[in-house]
GULUMFI-537760 format. One record per residue: x, y, z of N, C-alpha, C, O, CB in turn; residue in one letter. Coordinates in pm, whole numbers, plus 50000, padded with zeros to 5 digits. Each point is the difference from the previous one (the first is absolute). Glycine has a CB too. Layout:
BEGIN
XYZXYZXYZXYZXYZa ...
This chain:
BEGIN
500854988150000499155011950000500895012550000501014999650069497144987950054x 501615022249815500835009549961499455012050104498805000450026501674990449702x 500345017650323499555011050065499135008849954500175005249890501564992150185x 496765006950036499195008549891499325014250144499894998650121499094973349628x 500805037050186499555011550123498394995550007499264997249907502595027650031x 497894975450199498824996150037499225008150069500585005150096500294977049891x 497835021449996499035015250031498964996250043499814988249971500795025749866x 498424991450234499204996650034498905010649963500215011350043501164974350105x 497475012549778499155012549941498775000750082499224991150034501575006649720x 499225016550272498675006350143498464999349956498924998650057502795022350030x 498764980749782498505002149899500314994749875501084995649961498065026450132x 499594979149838499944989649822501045009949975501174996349998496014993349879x 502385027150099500795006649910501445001950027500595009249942497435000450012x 502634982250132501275003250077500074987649908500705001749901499525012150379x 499104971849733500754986549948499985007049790500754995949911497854976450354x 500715034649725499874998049838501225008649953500464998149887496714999450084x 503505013850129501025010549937501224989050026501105000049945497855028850119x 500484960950047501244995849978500604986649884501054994849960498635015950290x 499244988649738500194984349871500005011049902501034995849948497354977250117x 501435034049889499515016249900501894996749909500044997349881497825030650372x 503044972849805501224996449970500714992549989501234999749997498475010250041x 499254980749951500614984649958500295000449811499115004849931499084979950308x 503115009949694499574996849873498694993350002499274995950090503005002749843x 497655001749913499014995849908500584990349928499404996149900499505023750088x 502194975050041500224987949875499544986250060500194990449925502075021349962x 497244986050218499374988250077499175005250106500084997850121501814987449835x 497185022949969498875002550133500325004450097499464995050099499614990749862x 501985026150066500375000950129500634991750089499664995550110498925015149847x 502794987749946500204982950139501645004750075500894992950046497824977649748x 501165045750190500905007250097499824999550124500784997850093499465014749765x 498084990950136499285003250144498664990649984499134999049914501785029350128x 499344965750080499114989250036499065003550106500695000350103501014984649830x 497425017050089498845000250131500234983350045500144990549922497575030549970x 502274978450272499784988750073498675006250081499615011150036503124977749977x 496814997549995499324998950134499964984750070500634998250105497905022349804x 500734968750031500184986650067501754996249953500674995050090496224996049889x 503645010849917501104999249946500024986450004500914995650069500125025249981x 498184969949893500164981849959500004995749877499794988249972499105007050199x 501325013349747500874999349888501145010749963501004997249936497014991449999x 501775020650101500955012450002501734996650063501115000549947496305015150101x 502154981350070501424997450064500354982549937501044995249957498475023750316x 499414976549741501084985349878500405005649875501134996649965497404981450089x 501125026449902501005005249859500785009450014500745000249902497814995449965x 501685012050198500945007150071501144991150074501035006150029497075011049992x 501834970850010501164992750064500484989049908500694990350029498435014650203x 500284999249632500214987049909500625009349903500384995749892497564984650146x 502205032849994500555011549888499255000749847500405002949888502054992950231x 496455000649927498735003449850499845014350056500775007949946497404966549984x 501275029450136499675011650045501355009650048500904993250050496754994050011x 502525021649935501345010649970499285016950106500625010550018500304976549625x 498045010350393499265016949986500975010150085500044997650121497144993549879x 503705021249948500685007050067499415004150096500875003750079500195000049771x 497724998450202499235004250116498784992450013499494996249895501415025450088x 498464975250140498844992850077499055009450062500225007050099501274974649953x 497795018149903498695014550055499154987550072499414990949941500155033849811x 500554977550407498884996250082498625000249954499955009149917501464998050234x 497774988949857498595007450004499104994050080498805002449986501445004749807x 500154985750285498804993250115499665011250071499354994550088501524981649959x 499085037949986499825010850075498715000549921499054997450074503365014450009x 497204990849784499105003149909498694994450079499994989850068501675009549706x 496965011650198498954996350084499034992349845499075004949936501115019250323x 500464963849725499664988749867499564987250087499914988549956502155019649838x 497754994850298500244982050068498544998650057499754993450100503175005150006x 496285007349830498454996850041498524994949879500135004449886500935016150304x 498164974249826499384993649876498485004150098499694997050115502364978649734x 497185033350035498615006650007499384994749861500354994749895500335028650256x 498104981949918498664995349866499635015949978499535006950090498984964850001x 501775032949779499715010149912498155005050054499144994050063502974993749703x 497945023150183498395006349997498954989549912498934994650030502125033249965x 500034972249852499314991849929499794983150003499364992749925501285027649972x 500164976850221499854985550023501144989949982499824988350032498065017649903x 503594999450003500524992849949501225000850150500025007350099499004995549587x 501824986950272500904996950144501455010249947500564998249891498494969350193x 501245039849984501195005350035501274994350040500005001250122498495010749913x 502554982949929501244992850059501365008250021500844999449911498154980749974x 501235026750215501275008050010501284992749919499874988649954499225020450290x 501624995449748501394994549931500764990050113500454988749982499945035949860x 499614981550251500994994350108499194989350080500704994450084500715028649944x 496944971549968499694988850039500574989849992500304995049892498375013150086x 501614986450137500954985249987498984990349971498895000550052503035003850127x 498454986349735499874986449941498354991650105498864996349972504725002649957x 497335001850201499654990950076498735003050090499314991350054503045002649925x 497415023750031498965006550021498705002449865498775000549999503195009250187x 498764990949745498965003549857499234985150014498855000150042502975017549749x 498844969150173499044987350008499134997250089498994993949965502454998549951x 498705010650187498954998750076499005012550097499385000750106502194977849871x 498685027449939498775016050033498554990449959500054991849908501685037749970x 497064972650202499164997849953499284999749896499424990049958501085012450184x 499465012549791499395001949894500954996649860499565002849889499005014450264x 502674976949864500814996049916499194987449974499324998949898502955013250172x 497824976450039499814989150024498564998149928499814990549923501815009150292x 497425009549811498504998849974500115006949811499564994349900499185011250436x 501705002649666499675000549873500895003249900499615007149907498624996850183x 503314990449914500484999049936501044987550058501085002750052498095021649851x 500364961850081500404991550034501034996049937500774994850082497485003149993x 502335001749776500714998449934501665009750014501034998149935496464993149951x 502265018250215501075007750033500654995750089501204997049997497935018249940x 499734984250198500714990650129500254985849983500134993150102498745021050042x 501214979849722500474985349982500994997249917500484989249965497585005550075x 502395024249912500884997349897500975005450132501034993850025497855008949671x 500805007050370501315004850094500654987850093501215000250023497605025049998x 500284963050039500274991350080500684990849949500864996950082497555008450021x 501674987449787500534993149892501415005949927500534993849908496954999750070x 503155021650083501265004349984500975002450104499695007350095499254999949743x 502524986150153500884998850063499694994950131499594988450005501305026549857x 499234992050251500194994150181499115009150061499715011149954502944981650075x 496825001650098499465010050069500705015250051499595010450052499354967549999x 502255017449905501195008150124500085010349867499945012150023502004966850185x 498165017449684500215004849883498725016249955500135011749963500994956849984x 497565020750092499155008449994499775007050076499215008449956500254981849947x 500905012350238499895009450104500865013049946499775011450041499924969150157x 501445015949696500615011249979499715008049837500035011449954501734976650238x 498055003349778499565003349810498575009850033499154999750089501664970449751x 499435038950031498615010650026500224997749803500804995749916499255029550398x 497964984349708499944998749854500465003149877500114993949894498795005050209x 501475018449960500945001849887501004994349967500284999149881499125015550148x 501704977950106500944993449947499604988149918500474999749886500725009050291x 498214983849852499184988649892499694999149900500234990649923499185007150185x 499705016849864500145005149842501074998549940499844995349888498895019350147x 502614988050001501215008749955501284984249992501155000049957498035031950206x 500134958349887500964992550085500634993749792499645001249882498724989550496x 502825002249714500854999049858499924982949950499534991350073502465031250008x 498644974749761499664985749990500704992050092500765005850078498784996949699x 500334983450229501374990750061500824994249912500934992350026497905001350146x 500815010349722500524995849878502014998750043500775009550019496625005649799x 502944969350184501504994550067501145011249897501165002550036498054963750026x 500295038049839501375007949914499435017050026500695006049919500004971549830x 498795028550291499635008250044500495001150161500415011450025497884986649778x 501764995350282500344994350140501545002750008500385004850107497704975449903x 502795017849902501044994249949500845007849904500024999449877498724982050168x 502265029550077500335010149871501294993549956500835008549968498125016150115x 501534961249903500924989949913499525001649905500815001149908499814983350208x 498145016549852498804995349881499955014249900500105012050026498044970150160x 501665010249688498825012749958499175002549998499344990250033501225011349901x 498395012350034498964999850051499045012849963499535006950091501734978450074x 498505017449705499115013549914499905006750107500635010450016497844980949797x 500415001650312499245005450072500825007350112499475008750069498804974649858x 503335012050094500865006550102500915006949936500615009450051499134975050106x 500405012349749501095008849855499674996849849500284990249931501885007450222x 497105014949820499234998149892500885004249912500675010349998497174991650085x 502064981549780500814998249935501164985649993500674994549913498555030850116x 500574973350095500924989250037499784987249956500874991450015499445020350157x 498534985749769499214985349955499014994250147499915005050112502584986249696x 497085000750153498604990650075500744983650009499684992949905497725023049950x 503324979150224500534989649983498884987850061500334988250003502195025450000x 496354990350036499004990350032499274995349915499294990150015500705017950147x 500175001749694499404990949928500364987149935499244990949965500055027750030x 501914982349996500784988349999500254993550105500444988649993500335019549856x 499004998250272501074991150104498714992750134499434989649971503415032649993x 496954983150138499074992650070498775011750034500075011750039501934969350065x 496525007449851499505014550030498564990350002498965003749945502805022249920x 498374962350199499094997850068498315005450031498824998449971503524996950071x 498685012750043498825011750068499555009149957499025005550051501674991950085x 500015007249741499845012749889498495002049947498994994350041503505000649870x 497605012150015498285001849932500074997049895501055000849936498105015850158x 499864979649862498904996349850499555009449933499974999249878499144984650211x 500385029249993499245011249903500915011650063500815002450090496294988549869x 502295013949946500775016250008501245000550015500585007950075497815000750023x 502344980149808501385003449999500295006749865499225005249920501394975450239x 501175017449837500685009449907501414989449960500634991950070498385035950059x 501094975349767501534998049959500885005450103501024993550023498495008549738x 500275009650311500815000450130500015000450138500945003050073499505003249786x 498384990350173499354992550153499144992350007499005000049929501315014850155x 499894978949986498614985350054499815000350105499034993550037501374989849850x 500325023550208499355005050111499235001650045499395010249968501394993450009x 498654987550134498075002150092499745010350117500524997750109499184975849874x 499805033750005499515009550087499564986350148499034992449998499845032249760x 502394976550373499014995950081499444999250094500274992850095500215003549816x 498765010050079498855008050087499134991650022499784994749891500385025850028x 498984973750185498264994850003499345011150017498965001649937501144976950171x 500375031249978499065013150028499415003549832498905002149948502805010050300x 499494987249714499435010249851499604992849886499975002749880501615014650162x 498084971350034499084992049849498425003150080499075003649927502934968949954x 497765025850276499235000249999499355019250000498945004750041501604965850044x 499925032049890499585022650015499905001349820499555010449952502745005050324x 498094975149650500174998449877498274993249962499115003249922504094993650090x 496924996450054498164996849959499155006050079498905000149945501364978249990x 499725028150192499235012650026500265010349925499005007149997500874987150199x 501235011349724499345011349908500255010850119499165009050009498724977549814x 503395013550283500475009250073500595008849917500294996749885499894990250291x 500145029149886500435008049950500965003850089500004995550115498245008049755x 502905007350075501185001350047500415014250023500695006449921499724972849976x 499145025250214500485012950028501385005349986500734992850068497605003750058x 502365012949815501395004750016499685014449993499145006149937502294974049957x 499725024550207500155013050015501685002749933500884992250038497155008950198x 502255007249689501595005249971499915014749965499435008750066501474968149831x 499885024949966500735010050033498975013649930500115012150019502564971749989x 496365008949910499125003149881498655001450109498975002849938502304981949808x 498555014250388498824998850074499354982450008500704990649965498895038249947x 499404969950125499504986250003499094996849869499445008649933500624992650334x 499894982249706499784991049921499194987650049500514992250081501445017549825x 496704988650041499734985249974500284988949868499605001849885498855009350263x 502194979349891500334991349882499224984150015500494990150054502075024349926x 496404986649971499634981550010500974992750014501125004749982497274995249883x 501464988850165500694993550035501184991549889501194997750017496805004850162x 500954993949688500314995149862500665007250013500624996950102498014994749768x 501935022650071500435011149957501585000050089501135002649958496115009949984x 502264983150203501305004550097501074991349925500825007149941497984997250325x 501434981649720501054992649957500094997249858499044996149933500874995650273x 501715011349730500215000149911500594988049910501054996550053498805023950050x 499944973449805500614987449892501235006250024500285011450037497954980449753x 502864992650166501135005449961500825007149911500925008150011498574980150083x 499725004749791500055006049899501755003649961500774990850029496485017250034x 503325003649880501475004449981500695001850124501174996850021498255014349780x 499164998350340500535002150102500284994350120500185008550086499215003449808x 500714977450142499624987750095500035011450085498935003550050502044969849896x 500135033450079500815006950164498975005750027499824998350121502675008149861x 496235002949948498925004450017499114996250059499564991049928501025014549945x 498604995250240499124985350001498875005650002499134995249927502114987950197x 498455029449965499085011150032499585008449954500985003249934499584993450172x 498445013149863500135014549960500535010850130500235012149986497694981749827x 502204998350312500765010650072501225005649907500664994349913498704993850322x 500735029849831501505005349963500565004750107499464998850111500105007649679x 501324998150195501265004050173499045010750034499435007849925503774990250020x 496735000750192499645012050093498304991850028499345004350094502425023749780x 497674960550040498624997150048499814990950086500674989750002498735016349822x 499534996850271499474991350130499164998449944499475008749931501124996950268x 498764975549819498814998250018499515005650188500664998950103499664978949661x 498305027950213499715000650118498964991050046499824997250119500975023449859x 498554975149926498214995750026500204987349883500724998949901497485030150157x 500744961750011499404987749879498845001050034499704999450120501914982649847x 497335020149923498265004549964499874986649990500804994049928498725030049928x 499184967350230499524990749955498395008149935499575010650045502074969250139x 497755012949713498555002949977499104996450103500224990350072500225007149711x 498455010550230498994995050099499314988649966499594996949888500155023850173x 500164973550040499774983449994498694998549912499275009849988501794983850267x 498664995749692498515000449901499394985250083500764991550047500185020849639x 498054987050318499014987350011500114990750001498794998049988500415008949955x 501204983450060499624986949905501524994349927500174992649904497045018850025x 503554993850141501485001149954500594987750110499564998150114500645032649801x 500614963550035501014987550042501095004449959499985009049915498734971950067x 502995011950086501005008349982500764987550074499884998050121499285031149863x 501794961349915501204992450079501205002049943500185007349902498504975750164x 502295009850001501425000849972500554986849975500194996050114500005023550021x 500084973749807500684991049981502014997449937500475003049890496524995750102x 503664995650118501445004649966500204980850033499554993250092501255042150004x 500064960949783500834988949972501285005549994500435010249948497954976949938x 502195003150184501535000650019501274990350042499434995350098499365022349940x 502214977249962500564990150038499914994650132500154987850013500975019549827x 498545003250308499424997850103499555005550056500025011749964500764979550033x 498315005650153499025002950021499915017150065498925005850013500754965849995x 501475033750023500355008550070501365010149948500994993349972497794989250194x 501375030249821501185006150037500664997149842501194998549974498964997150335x 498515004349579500744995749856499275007549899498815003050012501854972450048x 499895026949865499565010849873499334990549916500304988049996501715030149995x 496874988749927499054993749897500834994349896500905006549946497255009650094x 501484968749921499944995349854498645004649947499935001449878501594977450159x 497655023250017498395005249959498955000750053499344991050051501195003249819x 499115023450117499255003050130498805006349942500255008449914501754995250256x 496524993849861498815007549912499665008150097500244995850113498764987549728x 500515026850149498915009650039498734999649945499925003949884501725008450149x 497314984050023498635000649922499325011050074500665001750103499094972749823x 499465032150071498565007149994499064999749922500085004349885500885006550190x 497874983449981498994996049903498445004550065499814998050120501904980149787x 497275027650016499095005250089499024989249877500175001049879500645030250274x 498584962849888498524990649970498885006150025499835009850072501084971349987x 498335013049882498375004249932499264989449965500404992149914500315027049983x 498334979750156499534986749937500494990249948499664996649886499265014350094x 502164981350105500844991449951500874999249893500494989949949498135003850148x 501505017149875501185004449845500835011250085499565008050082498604990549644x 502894999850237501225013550010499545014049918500135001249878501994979350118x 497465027350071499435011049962501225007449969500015005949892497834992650236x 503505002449971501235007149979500824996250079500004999150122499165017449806x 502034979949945501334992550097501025006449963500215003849884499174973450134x 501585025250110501535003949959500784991050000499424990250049500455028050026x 501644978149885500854992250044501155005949954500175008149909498494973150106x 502295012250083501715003050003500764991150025499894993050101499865024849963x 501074980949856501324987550042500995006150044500435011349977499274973249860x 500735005150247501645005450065500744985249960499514989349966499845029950298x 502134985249756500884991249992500584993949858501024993349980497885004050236x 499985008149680500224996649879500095012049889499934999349877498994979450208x 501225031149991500055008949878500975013050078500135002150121497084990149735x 503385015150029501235011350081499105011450053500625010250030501654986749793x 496165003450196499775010550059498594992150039499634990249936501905032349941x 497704983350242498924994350009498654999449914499355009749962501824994150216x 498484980249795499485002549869498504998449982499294990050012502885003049914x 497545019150043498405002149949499264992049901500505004749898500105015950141x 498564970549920499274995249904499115000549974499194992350053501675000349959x 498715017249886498605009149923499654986749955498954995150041501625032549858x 500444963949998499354987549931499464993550058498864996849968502285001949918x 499494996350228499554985650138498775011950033499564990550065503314992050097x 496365026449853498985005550096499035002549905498855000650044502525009650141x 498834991949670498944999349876499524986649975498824996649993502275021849895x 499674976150101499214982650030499794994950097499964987749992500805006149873x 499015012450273499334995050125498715010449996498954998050062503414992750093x 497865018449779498595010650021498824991449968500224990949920500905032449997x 497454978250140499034994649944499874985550010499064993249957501085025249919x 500914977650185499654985049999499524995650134499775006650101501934989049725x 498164986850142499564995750138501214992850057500464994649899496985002950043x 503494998650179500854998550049499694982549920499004992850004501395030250238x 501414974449667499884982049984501574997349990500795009450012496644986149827x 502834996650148501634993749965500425000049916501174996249986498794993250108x 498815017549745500964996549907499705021449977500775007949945499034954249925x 499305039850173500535017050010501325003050040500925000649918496975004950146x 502224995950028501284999150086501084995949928501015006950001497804988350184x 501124989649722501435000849941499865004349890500574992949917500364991350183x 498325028449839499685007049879500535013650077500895005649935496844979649926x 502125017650191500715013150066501114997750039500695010250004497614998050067x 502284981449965501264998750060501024997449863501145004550002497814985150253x 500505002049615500305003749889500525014049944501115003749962497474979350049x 499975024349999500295010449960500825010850049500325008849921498034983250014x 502125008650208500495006950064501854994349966500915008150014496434996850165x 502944980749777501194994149988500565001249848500934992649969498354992250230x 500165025049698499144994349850501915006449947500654996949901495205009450065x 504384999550108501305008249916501454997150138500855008850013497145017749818x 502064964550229500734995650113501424997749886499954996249883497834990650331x 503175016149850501254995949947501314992950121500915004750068498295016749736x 500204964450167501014995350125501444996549981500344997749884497704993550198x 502625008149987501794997549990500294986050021499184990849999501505031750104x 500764976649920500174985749974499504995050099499174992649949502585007249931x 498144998450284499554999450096499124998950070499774993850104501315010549843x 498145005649957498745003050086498814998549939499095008150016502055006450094x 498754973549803498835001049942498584996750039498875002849959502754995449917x 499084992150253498874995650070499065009950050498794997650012502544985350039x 499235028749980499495009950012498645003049922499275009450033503024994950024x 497484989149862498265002249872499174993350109499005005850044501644988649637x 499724993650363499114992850040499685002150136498844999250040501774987149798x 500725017350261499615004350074498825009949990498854997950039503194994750012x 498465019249887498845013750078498164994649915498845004150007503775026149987x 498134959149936498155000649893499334988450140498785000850017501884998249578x 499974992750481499774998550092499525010450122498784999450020502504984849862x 499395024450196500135008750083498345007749971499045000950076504105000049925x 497015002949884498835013349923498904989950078499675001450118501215011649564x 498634976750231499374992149972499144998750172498865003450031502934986449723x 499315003750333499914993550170499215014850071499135001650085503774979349941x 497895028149890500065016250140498585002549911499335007450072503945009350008x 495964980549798498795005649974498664986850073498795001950008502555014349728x 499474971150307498564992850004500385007050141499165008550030500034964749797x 501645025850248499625007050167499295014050017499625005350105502554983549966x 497775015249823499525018650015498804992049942499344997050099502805028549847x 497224969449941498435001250008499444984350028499144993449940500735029249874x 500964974450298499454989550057498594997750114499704988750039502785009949897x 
């Protein structure tokens, strides 16, 4: 770990002047905001992370979660992990959140992780981990040696000729099928960004991942106000039972009507480099009545352009599995 000046900010507009001077050639990765720091300081002791200065921000008054005028749930930035899952009104009506937060890393883990860091958190991708390695996403330009080399765990969709890299997050597959929104405050004043919108393909830029730029805080995550008739699970496969990152993880929300799916969302984790939305998989569940061979028509369709590696192909069958299990438990 390399020596870095460390600050502590009194207010938002104190933390934003100070990330405000971070380059721009990696998102600001001069100046880093901490708060749970459970990915921050591991890449910082693995020398992925470099940031000439550490801006505190657990002082920030972010660490509280309200229900809006209009109904929808409020999530401060700095809510830890382990408080957000089990708030009541999380639990009651957005069940798919508190099952995606419980189903990530350790308890000890989640007492310290908050949301914004979660949003933000980085791949595990082993050549990324690994500054022996090369790695677009840590030195862009350097090559993608996972696509050739081990990549197992890598993704199927939304890759690139120069990352395969999985976003991995459970939080943010499941805020990905609620259709959360993303408060940021910087240098330009404040911003809402859906959630789709917040994470970026790799595309030319792997190192990119966000539309954050230097100097921006998330402060807030917008859930929608809860609707009727709405169901909401999480389902995460993985090598074990505990303390392990997704081979394939669904998010469903589904609200029923007379025994047909009136309106469904879904999101995969573990299989794709950003958390992944499927318009296709939710146009062929619309209107129908819940069966087994729906289900593997959406899980089709949601897999229809998958590009797997040498490794990981099992990966199809897994998540057309996963989709499939996490939709008969939601309109069961």
């Amino acid at each position: 770990m390399q020596p870095f000046a460390f600050s502590r900010a009194s207010d938002i507009q104190q933390a934003i002047q100070a990330g405000a001077h971070a380059s721009t050639a990696q998102q600001g990765a001069e100046v880093r905001y901490v708060a749970g720091g459970t990915t921050l300081v591991d890449l910082m002791k693995l020398d992925v992370e470099r940031p000439a200065q550490v801006v505190d921000i657990n002082h920030l008054p972010l660490d509280r979660v309200e229900t809006t005028a209009d109904g929808r749930l409020k999530i401060g930035a700095l809510v830890r992990n382990a408080d957000l899952a089990v708030l009541p009104e999380v639990e009651r009506n957005y069940a798919v959140l508190s099952q995606a937060l419980l189903a990530g890393a350790s308890g000890q883990l989640r007492n310290m992780a908050t949301t914004g860091g979660n949003l933000l958190q980085r791949t595990r991708c082993v050549y990324f981990r690994d500054t022996a390695s090369a790695c677009n996403k840590r030195e862009p330009g350097s090559g993608c040696p996972a696509i050739e080399g081990y990549n197992r765990n890598l993704a199927i969709l939304g890759v690139s000729p120069h990352c395969i890299a999985t976003n991995p997050s459970d939080m943010n597959v499941a805020l990905t099928a609620l259709e959360a929104t993303i408060v940021i405050q910087g240098r330009k004043g404040e911003r809402s960004v859906p959630i789709d919108e917040f994470f970026l393909l790799p595309g030319d830029t792997p190192q990119v991942e966000t539309v954050m730029e230097p100097g921006d805080l998330i402060t807030y995550v917008l859930l929608p106000k809860p609707q009727a008739g709405t169901r909401s699970h999480y389902l995460k496969l993985r090598d074990r039972a505990s303390y392990e990152f997704a081979l394939a993880s669904a998010a469903v929300v589904v609200t029923m009507q007379d025994g047909k799916i009136a309106n469904a969302r879904i999101a995969m984790g573990g299989i794709a480099t950003r958390p992944w939305r499927s318009h296709e998989a939710e146009r062929v569940l619309t209107g129908q009545a819940p069966s087994p061979a729906v289900f593997e028509h959406a899980a089709q369709a949601l897999l229809a352009n998958a590009k797997p590696q040498s490794q990981n192909g099992f990966k199809l069958e897994l998540a057309r599995r996963c989709l499939a299990h996490a939709l008969t438990q939601v309109t069961a």
